[in-house]
VMD Tcl script that builds the backbone (N, CA, C; Angstrom):
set m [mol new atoms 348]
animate dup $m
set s [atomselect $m all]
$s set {name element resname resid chain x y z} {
  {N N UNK 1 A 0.851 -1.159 0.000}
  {CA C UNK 1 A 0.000 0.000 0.000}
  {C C UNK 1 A 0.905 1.232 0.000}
  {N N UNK 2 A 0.513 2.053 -0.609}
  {CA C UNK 2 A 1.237 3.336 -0.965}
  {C C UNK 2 A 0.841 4.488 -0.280}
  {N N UNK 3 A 0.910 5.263 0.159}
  {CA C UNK 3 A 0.490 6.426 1.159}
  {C C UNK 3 A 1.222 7.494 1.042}
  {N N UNK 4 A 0.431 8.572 0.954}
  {CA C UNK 4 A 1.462 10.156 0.971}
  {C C UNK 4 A 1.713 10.565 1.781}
  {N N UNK 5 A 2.726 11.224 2.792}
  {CA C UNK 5 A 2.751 11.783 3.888}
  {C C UNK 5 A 2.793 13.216 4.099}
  {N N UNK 6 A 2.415 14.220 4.959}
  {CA C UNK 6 A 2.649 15.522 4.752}
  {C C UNK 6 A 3.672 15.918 4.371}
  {N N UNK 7 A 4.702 15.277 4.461}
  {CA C UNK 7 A 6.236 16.394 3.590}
  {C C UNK 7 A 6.012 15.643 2.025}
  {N N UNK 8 A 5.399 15.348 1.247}
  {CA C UNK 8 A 5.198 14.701 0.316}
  {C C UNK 8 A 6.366 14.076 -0.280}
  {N N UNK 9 A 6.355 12.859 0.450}
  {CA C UNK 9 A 7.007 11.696 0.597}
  {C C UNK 9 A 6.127 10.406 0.092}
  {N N UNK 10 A 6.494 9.685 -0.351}
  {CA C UNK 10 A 5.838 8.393 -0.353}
  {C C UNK 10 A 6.623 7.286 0.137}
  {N N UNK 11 A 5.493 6.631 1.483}
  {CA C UNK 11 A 5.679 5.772 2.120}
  {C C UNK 11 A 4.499 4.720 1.836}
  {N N UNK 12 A 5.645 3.386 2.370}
  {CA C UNK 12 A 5.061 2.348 1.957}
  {C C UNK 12 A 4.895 1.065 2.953}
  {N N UNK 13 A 3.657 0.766 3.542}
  {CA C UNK 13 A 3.341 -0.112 4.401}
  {C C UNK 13 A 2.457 -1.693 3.882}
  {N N UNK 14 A 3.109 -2.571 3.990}
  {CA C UNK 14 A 2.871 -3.628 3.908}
  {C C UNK 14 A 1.591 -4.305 5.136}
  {N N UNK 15 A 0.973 -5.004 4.424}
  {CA C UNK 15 A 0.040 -5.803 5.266}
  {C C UNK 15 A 0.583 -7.560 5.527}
  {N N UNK 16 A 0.709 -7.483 6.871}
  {CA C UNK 16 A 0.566 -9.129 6.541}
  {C C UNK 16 A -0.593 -9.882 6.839}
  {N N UNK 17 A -0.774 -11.291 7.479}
  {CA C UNK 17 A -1.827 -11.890 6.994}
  {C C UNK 17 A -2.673 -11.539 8.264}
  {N N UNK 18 A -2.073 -11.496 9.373}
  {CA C UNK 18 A -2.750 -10.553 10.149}
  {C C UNK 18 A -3.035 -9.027 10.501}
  {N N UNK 19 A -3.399 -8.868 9.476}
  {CA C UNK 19 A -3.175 -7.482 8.889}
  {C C UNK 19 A -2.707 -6.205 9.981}
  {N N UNK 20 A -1.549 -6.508 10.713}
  {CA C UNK 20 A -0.920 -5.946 11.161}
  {C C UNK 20 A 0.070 -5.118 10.255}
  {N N UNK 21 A 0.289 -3.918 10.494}
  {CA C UNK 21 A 1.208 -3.016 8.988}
  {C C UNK 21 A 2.274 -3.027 9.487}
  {N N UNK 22 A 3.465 -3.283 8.942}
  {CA C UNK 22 A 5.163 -3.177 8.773}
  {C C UNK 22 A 5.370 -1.947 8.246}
  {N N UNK 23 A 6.829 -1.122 8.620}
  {CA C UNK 23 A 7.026 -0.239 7.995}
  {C C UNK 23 A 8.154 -1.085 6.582}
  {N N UNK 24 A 8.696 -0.643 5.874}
  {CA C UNK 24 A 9.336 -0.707 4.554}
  {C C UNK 24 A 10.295 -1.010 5.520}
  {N N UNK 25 A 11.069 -2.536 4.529}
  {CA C UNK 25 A 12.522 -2.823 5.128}
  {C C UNK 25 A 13.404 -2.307 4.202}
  {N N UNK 26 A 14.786 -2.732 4.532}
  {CA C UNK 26 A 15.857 -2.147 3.722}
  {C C UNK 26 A 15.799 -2.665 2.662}
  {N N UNK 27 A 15.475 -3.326 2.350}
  {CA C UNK 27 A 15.251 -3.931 1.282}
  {C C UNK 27 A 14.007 -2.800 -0.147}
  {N N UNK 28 A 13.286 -2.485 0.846}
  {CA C UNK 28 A 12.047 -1.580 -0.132}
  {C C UNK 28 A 12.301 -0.013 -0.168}
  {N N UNK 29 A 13.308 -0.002 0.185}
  {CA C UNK 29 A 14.334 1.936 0.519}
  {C C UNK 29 A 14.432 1.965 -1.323}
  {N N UNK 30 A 15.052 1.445 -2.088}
  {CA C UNK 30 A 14.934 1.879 -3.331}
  {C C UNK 30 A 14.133 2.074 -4.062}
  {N N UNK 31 A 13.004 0.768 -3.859}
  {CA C UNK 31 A 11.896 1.391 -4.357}
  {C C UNK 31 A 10.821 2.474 -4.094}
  {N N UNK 32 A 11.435 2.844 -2.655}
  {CA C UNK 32 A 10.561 4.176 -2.213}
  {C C UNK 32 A 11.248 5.331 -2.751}
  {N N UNK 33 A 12.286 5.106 -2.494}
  {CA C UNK 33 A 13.144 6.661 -3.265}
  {C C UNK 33 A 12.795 6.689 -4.800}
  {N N UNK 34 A 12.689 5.756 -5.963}
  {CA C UNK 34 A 11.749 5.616 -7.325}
  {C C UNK 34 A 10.516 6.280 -7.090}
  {N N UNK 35 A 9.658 5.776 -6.229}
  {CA C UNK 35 A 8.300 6.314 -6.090}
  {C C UNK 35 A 8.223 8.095 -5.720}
  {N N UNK 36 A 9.405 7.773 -4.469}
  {CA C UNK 36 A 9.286 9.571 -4.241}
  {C C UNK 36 A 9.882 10.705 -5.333}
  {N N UNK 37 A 10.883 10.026 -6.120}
  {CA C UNK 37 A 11.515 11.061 -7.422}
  {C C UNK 37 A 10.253 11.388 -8.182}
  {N N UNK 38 A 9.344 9.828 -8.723}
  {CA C UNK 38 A 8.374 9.968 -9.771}
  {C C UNK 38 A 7.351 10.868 -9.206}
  {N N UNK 39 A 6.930 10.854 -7.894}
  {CA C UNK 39 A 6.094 11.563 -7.442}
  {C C UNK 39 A 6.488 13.271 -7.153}
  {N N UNK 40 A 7.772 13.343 -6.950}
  {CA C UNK 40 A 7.806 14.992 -6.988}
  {C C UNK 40 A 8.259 15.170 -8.235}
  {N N UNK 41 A 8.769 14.720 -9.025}
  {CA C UNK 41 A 9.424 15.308 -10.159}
  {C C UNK 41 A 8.225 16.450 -11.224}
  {N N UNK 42 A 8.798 16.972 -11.660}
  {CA C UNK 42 A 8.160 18.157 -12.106}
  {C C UNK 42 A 7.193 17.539 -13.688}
  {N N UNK 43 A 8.968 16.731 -14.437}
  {CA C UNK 43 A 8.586 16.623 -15.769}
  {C C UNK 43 A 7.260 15.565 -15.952}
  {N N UNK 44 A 7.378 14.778 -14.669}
  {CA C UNK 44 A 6.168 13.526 -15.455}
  {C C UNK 44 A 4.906 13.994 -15.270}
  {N N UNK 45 A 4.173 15.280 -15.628}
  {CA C UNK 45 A 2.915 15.527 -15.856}
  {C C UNK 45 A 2.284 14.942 -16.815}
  {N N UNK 46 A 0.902 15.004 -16.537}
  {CA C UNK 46 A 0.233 14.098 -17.609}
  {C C UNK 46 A -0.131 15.078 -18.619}
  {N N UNK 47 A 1.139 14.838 -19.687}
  {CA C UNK 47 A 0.769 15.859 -21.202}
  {C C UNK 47 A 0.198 14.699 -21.966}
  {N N UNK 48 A 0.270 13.413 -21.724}
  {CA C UNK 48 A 0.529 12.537 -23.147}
  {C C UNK 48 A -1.031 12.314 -23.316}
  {N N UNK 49 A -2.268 12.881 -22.451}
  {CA C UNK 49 A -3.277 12.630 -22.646}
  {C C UNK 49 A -3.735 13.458 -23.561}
  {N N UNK 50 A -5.071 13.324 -24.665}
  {CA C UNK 50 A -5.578 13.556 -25.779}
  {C C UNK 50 A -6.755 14.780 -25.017}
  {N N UNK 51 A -6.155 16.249 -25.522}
  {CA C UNK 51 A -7.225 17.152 -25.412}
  {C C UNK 51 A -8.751 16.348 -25.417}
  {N N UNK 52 A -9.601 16.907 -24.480}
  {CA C UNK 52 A -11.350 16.663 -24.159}
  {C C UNK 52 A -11.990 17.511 -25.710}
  {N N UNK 53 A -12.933 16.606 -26.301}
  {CA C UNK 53 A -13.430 17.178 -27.172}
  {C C UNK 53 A -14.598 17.911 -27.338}
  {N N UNK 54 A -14.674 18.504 -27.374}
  {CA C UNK 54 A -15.824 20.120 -27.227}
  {C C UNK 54 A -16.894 19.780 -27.645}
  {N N UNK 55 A -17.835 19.718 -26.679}
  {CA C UNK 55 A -19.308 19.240 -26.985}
  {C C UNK 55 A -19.927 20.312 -27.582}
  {N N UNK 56 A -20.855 19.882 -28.108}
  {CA C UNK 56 A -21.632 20.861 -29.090}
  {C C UNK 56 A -22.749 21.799 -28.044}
  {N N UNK 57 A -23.156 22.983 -28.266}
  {CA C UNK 57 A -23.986 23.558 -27.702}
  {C C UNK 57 A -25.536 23.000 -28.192}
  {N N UNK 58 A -26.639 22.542 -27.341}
  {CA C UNK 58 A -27.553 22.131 -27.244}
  {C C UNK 58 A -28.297 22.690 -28.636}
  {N N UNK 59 A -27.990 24.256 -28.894}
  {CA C UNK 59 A -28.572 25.253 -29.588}
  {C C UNK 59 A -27.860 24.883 -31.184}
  {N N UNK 60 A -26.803 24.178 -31.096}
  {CA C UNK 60 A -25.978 23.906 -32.588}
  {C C UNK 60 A -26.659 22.323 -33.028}
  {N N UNK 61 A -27.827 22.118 -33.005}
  {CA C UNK 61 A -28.137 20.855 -33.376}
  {C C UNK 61 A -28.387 21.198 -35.103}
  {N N UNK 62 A -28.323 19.863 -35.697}
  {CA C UNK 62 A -28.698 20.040 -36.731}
  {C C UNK 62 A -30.315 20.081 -37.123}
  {N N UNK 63 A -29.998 21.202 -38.369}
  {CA C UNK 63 A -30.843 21.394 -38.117}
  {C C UNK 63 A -31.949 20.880 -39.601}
  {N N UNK 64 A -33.464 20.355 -39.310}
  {CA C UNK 64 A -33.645 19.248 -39.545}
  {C C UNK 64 A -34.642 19.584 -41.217}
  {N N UNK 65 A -34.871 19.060 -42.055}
  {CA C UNK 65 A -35.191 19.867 -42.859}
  {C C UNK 65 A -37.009 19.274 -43.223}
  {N N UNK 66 A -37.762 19.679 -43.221}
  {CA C UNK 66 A -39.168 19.475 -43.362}
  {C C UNK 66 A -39.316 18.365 -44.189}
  {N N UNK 67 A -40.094 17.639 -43.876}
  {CA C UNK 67 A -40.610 16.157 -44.886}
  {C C UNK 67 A -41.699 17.126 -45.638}
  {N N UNK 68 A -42.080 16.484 -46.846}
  {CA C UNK 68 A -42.945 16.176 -47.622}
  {C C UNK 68 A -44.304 16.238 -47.049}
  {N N UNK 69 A -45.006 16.578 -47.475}
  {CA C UNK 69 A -46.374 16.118 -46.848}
  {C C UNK 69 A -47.155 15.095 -47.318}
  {N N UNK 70 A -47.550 14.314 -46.802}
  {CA C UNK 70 A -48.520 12.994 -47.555}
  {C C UNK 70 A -49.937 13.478 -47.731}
  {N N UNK 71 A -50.212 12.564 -49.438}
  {CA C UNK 71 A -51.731 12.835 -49.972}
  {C C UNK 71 A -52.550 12.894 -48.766}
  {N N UNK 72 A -52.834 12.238 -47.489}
  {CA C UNK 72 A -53.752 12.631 -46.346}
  {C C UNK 72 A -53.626 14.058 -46.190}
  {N N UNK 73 A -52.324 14.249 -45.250}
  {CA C UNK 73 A -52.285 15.458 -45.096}
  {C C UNK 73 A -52.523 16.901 -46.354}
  {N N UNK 74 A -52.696 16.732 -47.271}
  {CA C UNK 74 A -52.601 18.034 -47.923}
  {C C UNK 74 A -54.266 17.936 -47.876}
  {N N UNK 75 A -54.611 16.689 -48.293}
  {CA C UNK 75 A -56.569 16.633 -48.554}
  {C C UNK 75 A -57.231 17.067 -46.621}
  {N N UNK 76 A -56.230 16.930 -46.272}
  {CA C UNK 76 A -56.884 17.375 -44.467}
  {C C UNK 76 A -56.994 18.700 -44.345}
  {N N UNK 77 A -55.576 19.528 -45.301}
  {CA C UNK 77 A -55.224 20.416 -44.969}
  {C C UNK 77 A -56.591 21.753 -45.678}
  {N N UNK 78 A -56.923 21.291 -46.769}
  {CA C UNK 78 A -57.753 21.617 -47.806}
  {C C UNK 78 A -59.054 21.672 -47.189}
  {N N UNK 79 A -59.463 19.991 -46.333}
  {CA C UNK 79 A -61.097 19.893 -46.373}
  {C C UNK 79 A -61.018 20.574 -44.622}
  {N N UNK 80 A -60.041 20.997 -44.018}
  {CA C UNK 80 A -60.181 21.048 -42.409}
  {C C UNK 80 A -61.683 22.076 -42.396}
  {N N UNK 81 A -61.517 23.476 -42.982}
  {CA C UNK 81 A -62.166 24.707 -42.603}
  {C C UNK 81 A -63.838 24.306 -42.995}
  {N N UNK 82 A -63.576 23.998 -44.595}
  {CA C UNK 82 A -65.756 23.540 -44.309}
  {C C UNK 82 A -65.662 22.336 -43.618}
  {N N UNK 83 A -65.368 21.531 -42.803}
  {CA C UNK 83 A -66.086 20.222 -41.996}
  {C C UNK 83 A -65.727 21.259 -40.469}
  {N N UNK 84 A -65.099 22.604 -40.300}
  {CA C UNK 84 A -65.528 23.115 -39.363}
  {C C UNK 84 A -67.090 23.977 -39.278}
  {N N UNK 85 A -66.988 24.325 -40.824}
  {CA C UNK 85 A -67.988 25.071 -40.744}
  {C C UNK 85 A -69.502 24.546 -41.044}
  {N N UNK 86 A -69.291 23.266 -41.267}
  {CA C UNK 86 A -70.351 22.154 -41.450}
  {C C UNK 86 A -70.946 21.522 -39.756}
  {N N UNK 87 A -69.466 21.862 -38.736}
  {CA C UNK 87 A -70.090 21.124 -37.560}
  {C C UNK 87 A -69.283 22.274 -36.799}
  {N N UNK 88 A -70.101 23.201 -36.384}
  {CA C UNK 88 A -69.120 24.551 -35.483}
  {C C UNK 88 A -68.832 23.839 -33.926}
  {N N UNK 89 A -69.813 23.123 -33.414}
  {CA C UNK 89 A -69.635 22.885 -32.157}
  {C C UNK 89 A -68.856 21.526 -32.081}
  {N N UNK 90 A -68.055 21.176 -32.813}
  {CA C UNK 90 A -67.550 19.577 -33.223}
  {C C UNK 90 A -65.990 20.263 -32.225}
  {N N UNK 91 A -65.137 19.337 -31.524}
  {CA C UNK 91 A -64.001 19.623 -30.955}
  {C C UNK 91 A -63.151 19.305 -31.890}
  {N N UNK 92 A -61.655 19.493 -31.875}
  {CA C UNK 92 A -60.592 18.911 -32.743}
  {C C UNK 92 A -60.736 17.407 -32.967}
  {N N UNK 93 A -60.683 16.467 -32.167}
  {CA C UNK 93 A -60.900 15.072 -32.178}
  {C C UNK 93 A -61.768 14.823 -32.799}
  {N N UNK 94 A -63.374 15.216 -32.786}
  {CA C UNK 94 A -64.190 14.579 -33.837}
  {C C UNK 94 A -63.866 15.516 -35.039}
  {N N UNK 95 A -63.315 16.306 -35.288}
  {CA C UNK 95 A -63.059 17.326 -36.530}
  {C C UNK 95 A -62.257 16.204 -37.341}
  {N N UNK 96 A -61.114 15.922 -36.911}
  {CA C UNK 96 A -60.040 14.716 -37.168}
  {C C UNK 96 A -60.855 13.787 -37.671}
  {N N UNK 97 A -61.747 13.054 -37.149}
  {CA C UNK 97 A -62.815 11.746 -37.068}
  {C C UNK 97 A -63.011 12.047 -38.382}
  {N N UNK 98 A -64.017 12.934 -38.704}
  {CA C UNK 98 A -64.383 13.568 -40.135}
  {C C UNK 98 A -64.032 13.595 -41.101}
  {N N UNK 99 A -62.510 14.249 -41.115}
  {CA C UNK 99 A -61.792 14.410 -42.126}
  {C C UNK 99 A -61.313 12.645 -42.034}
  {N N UNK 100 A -61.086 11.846 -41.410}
  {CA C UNK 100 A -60.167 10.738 -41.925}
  {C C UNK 100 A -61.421 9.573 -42.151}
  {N N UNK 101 A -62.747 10.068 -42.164}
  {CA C UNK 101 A -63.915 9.062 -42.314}
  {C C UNK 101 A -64.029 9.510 -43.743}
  {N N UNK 102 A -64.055 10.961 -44.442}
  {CA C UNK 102 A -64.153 11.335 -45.795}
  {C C UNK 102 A -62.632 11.161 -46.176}
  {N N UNK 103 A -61.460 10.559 -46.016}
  {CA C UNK 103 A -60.787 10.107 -47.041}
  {C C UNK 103 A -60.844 8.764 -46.791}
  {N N UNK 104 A -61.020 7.850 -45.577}
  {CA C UNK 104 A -61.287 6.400 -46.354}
  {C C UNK 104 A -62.367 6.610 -47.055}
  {N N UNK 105 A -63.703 7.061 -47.601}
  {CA C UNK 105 A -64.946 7.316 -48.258}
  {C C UNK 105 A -63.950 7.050 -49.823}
  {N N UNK 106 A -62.988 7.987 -49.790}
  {CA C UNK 106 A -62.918 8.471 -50.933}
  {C C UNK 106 A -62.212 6.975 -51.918}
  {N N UNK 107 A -62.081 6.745 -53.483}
  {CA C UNK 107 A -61.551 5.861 -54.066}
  {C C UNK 107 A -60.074 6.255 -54.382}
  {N N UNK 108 A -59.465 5.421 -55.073}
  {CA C UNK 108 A -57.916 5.767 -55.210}
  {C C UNK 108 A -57.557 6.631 -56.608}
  {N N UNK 109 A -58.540 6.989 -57.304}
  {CA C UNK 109 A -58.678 7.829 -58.245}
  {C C UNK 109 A -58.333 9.385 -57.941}
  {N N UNK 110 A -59.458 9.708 -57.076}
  {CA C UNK 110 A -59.489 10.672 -56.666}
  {C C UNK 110 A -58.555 11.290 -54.858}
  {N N UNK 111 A -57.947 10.199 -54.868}
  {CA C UNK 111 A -57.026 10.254 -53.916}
  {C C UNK 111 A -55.603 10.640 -54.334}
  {N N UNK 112 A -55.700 10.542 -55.497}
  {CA C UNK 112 A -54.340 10.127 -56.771}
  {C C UNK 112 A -53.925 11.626 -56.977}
  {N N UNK 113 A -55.087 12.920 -57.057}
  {CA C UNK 113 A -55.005 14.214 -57.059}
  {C C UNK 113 A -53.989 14.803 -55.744}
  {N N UNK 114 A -54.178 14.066 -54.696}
  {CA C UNK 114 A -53.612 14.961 -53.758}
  {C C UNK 114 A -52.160 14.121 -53.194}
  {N N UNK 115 A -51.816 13.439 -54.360}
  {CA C UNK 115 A -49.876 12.805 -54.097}
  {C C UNK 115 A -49.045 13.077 -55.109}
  {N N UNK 116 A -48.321 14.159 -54.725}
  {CA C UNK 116 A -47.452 14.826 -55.429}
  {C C UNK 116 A -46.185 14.316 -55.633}
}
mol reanalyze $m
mol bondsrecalc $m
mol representation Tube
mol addrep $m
């Protein structure tokens, strides 16, 4: 186990199986003096990592370009105002009802007019 100490030092305490901690024998003095060079040394900053890449602003989405409208929609768009003015007190939902009960009505002839 590796540990920093306030003079920023690195010390190193071993566990044994009774996990009682040892300090570093003479034996582990070199590898602490390795650890303490790498740890103060100036040059080994972490440059070698790859600049963070710049997220896009929420507001830079692409931006999306209008579909087509389908033969329903243009014949909805056309018959909406008289099936309002045919049923004034009708809500949006049965208005909808209306218009999609007069194009199944309709045959594929005259359906054929409104697919561009």
């Amino acid at each position: 186990m590796v540990t920093d100490n306030k003079k920023g030092k690195v010390a190193l305490k071993i566990r044994s199986r009774n996990n009682r901690s040892k300090t570093a024998s003479s034996n582990d003095k070199p590898k602490l003096n390795e650890l303490n060079k790498a740890f103060n040394s100036p040059d080994k900053k972490e440059t070698n990592k790859p600049a963070k890449k710049e997220k896009k602003a929420k507001t830079e989405k692409k931006e999306k370009k209008p579909r087509k409208l389908n033969a329903y929609m243009v014949f909805a768009m056309e018959v909406r105002e008289s099936v309002k003015k045919n049923h004034p007190t009708a809500s949006i939902i049965e208005i909808a009802k209306k218009i999609g009960e007069k194009w199944r009505a309709m045959s594929d002839s005259e359906k054929a007019k409104y697919k561009k």
